[in-house]
DSSP file (Angstrom, degrees, kcal/mol; ACC not computed):
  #  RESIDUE AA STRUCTURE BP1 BP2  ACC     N-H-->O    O-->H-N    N-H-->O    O-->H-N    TCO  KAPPA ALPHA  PHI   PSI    X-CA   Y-CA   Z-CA
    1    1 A X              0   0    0      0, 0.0     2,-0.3     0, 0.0    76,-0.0   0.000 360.0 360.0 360.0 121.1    1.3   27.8  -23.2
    2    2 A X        -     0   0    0      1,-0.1     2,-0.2    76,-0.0    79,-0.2  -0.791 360.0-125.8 -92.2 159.3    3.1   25.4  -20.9
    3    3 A X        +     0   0    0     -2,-0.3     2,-0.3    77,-0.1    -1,-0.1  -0.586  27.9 178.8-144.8 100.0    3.5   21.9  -22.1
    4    4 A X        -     0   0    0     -2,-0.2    84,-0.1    82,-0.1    82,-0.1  -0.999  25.2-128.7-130.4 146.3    2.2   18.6  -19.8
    5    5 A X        -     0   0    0     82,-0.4    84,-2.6    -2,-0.3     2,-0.3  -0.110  25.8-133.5 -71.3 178.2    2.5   14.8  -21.1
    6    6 A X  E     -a   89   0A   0     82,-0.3     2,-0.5    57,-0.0    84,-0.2  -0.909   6.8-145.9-130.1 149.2   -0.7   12.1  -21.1
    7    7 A X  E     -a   90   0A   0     82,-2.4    84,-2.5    -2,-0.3     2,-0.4  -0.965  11.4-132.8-123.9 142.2   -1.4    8.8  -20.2
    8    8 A X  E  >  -a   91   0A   0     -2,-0.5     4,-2.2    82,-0.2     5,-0.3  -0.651  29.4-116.4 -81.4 131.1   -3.6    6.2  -21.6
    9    9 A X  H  > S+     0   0    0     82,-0.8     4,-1.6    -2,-0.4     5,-0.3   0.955 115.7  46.2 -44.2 -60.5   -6.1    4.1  -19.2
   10   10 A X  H  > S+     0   0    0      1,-0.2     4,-1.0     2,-0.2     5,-0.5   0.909 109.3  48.8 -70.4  -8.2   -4.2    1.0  -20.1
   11   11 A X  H >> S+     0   0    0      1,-0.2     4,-3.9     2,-0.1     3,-1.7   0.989 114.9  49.2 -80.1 -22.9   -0.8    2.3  -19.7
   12   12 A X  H 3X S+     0   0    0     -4,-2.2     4,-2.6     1,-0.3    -2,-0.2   0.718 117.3  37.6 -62.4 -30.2   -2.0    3.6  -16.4
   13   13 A X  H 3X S+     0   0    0     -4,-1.6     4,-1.2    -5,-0.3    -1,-0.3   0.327 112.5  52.3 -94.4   0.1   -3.7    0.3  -15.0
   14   14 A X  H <X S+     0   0    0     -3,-1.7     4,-2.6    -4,-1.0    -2,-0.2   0.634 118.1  50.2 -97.2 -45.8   -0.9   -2.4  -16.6
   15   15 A X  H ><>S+     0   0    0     -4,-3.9     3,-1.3    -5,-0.5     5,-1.1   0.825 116.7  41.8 -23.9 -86.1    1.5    0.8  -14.2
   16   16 A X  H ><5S+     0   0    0     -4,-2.6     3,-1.8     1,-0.2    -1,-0.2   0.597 108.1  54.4  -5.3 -82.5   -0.7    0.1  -11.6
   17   17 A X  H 3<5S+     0   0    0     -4,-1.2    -1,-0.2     1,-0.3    -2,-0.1   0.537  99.7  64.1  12.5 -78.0   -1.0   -3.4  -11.8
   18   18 A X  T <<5S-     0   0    0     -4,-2.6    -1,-0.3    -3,-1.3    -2,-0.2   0.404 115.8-112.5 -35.7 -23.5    2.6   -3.6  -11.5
   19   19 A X  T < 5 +     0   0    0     -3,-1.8    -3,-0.2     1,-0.3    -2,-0.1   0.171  62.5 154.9  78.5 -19.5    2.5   -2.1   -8.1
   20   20 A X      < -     0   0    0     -5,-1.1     2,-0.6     1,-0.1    -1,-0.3  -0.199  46.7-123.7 -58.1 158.9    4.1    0.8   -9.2
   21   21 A X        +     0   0    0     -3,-0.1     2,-0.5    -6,-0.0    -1,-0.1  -0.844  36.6 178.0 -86.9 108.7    3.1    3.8   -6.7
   22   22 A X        -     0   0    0     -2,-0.6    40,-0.1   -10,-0.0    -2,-0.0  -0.942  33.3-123.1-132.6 127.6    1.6    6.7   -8.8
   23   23 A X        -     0   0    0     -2,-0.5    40,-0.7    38,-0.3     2,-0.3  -0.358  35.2-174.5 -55.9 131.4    0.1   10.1   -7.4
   24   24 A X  E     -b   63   0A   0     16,-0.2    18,-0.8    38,-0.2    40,-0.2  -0.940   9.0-172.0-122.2 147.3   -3.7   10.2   -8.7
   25   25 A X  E     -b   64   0A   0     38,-2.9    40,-0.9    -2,-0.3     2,-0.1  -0.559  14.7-149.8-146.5  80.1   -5.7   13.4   -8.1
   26   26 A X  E     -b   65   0A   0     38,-0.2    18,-2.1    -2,-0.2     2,-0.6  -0.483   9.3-169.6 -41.8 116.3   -9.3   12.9   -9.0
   27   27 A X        +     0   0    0     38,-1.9     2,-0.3    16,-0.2    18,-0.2  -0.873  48.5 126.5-101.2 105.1  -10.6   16.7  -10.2
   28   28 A X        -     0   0    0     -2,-0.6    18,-0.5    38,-0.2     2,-0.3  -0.519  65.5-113.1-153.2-179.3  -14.3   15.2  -10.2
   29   29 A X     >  -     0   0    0     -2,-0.3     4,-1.9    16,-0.1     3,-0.4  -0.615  50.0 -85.7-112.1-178.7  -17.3   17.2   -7.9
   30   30 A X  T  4 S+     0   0    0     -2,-0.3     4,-0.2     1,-0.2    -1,-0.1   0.850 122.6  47.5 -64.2 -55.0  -18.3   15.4   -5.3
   31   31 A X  T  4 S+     0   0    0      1,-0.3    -1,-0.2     2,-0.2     0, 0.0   0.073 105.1  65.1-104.1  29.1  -21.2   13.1   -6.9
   32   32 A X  T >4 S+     0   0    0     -3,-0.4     3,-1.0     2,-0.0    -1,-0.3   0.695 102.7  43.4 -76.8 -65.1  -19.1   12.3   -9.6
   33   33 A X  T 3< S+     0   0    0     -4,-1.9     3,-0.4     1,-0.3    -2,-0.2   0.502  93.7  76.1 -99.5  24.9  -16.9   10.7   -7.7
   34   34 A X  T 3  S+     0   0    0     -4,-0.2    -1,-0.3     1,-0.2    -3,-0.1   0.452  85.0  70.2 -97.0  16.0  -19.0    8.8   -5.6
   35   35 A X  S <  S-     0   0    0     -3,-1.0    -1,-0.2     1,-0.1    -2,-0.2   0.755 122.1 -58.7 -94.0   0.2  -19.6    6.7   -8.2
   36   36 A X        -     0   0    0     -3,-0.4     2,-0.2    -4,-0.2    -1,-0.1  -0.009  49.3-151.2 132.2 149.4  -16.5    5.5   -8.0
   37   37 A X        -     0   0    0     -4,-0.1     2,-0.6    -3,-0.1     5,-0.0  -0.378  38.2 -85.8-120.1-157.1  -12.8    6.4   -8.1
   38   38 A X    >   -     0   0    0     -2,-0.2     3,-2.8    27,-0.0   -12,-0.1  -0.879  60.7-101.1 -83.8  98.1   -9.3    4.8   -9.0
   39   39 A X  T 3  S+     0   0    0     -2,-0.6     3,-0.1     1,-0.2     0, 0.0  -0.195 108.9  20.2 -50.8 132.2   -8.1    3.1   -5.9
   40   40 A X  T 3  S+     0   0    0      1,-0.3   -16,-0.2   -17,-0.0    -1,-0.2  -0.098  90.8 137.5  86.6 -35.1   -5.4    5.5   -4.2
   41   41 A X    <   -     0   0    0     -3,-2.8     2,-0.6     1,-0.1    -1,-0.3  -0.245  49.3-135.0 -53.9 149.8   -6.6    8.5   -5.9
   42   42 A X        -     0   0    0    -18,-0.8     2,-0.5    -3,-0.1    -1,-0.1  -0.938  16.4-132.9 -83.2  95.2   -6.9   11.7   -3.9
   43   43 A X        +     0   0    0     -2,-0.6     2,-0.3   -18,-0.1   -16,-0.2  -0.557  37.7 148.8 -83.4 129.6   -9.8   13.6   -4.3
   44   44 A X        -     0   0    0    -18,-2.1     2,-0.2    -2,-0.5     5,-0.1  -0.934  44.9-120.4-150.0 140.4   -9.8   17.5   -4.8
   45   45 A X    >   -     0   0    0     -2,-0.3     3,-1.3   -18,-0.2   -16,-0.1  -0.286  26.7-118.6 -62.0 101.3  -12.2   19.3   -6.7
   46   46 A X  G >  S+     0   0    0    -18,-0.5     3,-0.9     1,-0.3     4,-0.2   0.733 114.3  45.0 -25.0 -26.7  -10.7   21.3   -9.8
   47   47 A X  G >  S+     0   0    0      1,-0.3     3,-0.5     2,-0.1    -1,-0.3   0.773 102.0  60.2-113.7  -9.2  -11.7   24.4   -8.7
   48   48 A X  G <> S+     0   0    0     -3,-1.3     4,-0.7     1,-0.2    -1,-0.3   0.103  86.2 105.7 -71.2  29.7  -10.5   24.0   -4.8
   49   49 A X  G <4 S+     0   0    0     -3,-0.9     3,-0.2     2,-0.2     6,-0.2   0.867  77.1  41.3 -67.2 -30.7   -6.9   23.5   -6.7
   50   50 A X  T <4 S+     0   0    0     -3,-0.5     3,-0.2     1,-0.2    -1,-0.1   0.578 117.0  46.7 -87.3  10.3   -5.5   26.6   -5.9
   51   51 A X  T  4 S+     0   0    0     -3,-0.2     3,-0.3    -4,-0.2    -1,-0.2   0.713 118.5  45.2-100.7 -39.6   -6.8   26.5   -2.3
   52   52 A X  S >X S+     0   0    0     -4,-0.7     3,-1.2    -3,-0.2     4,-0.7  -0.316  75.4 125.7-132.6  28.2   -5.5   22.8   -2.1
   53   53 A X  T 34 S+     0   0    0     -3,-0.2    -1,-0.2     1,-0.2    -3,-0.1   0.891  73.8  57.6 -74.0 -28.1   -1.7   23.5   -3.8
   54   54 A X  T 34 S+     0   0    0     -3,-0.3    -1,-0.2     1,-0.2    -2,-0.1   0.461  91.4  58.7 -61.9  11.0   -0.2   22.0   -0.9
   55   55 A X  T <4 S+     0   0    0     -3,-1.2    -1,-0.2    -6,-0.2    -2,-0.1   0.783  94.0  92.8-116.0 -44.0   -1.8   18.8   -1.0
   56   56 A X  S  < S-     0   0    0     -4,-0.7     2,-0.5    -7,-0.1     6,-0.0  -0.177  73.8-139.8 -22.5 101.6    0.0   18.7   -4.7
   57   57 A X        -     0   0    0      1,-0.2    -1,-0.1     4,-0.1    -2,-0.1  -0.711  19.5-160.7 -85.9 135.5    3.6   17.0   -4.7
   58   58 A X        +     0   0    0     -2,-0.5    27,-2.8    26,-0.1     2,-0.4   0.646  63.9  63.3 -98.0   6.2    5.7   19.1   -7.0
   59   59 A X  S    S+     0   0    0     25,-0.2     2,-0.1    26,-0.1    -1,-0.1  -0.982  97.9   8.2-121.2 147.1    8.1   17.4   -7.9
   60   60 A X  S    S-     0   0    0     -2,-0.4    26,-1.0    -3,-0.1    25,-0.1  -0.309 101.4 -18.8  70.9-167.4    7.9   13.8  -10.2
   61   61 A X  B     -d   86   0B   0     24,-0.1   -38,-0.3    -2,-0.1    26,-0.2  -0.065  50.1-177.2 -70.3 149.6    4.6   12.6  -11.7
   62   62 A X        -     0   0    0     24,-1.8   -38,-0.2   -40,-0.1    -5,-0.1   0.111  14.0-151.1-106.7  22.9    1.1   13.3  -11.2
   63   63 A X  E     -b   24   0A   0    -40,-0.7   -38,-2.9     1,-0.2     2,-0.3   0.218  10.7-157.6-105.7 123.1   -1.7   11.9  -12.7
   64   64 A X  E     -bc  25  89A   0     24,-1.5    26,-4.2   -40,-0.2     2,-0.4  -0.582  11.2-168.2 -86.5 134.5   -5.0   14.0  -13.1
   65   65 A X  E     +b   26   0A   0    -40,-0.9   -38,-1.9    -2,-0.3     2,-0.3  -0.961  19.5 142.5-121.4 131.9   -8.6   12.4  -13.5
   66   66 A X        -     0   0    0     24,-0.5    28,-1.8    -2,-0.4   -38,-0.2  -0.851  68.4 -63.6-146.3-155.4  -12.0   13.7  -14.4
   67   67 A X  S    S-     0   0    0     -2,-0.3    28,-2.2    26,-0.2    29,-0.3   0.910 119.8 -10.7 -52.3 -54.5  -14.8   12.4  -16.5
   68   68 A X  S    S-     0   0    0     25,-0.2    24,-0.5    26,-0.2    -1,-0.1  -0.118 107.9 -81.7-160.8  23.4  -13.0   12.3  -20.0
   69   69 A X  S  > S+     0   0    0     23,-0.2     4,-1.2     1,-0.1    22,-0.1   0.419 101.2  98.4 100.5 -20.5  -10.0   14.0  -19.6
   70   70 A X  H  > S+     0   0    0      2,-0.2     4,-0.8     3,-0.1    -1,-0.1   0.907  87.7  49.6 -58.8 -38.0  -10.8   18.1  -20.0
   71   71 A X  H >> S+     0   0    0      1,-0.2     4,-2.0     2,-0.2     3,-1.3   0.943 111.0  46.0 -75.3 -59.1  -10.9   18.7  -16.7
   72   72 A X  H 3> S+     0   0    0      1,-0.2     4,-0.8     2,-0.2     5,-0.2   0.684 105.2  63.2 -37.1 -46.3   -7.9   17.1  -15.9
   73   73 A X  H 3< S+     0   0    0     -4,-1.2    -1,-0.2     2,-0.2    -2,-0.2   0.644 104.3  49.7 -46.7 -46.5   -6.3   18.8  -18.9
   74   74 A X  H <X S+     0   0    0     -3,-1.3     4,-2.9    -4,-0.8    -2,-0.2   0.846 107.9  52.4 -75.1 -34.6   -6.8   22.2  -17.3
   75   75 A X  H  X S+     0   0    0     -4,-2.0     4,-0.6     1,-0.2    -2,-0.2   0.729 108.8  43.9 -72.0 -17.4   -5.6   21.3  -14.5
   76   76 A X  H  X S+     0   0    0     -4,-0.8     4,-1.3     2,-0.2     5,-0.5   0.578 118.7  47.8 -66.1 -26.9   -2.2   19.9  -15.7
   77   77 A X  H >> S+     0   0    0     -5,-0.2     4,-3.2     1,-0.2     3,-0.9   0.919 111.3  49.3 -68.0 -56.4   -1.9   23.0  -18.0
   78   78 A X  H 3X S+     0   0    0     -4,-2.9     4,-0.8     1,-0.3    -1,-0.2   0.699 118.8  39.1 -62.5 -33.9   -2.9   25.6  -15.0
   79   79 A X  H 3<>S+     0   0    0     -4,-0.6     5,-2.9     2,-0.3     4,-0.4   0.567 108.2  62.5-111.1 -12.8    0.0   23.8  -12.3
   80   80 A X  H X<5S+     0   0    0     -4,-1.3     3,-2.1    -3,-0.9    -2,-0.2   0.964 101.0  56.4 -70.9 -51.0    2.5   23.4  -15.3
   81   81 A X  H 3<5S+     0   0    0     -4,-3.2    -2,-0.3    -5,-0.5    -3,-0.2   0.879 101.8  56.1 -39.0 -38.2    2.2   27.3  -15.2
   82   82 A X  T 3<5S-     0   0    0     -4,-0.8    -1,-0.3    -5,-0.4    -2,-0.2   0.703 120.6-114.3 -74.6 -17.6    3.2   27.0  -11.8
   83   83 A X  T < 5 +     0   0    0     -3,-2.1     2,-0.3    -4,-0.4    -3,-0.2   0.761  53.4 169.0  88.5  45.8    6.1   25.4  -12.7
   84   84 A X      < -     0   0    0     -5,-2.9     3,-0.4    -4,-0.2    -1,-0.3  -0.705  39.7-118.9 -64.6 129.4    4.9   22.1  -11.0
   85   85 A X  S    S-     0   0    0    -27,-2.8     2,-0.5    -2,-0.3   -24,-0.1   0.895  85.9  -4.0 -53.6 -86.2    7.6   19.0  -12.2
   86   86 A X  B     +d   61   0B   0    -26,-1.0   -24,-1.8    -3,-0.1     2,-0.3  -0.786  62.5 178.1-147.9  59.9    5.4   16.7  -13.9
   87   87 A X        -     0   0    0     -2,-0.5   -82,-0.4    -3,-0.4     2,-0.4  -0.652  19.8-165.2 -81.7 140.8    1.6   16.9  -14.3
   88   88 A X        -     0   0    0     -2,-0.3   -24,-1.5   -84,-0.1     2,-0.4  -0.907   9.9-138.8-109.4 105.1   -0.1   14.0  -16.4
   89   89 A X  E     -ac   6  64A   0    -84,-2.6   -82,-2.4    -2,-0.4     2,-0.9  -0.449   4.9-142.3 -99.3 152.8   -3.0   13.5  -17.8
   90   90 A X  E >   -a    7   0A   0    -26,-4.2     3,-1.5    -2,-0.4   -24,-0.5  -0.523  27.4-134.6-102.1 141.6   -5.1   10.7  -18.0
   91   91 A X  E 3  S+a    8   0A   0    -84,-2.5   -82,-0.8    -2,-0.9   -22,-0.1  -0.399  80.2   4.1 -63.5 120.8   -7.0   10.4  -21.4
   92   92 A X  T 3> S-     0   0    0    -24,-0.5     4,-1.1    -2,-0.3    -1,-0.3   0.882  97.8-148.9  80.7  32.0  -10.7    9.5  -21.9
   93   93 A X  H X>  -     0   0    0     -3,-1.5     3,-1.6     2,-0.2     4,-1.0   0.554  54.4 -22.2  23.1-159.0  -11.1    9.7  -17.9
   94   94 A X  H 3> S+     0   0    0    -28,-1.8     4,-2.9     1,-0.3     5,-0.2   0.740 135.5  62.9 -64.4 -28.7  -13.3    7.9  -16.1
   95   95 A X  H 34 S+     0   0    0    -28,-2.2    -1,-0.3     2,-0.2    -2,-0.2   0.409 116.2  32.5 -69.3 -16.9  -15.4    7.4  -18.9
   96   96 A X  H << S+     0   0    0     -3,-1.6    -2,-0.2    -4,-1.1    -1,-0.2   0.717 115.0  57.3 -88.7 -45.1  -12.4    5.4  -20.6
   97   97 A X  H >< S+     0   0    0     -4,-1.0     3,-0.7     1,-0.2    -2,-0.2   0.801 102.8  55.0 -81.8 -30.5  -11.1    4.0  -17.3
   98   98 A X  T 3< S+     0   0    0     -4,-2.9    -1,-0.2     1,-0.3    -3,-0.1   0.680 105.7  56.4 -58.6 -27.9  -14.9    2.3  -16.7
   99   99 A X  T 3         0   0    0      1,-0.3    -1,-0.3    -5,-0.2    -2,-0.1   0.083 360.0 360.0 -93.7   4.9  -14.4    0.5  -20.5
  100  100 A X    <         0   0    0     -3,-0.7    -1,-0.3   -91,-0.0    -2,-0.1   0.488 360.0 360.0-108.3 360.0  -11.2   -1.1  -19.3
């Protein structure tokens, strides 16, 4: 089983905040995330990832979103298999990120 780190909505919004520049890749469906996304994020659909690995920087951080943080989970595990640098995920999703 490969091995990806996590992030918590607040450390990801005091990042943010900050200005720092952080790859987001919303894993949502479609009417999920028109309800709103994480400004900057990049949407592609968990299961168009392996159709959509180019879109995917592989090397430094990453940070995956979905509703509350499963979706996301698979998809860090499944592109750490791939030997992708540095997928993250963020904990308690959107459903966390909304609470903030």
């Amino acid at each position: 089983m490969s091995t990806f780190e996590t992030t918590t909505v607040e450390q990801l919004k005091a990042r943010l905040d900050a200005g720092e520049k952080i790859h987001l890749i919303d894993v949502r469906e479609d009417d999920e995330v028109a309800q709103g996304m994480i400004p900057g994020a990049v949407h592609i659909p968990l299961g168009t990832i392996p159709q959509r690995l180019d879109e995917i920087p592989r090397e430094g951080e990453v940070v995956f979103i979905c509703r509350s943080g499963g979706r996301s989970g698979r998809a860090c595990e499944y592109l750490a298999e791939l030997g992708f640098e540095k997928p993250v995920n963020m904990l308690g999703g959107m459903l966390a990120w909304n609470e903030l």
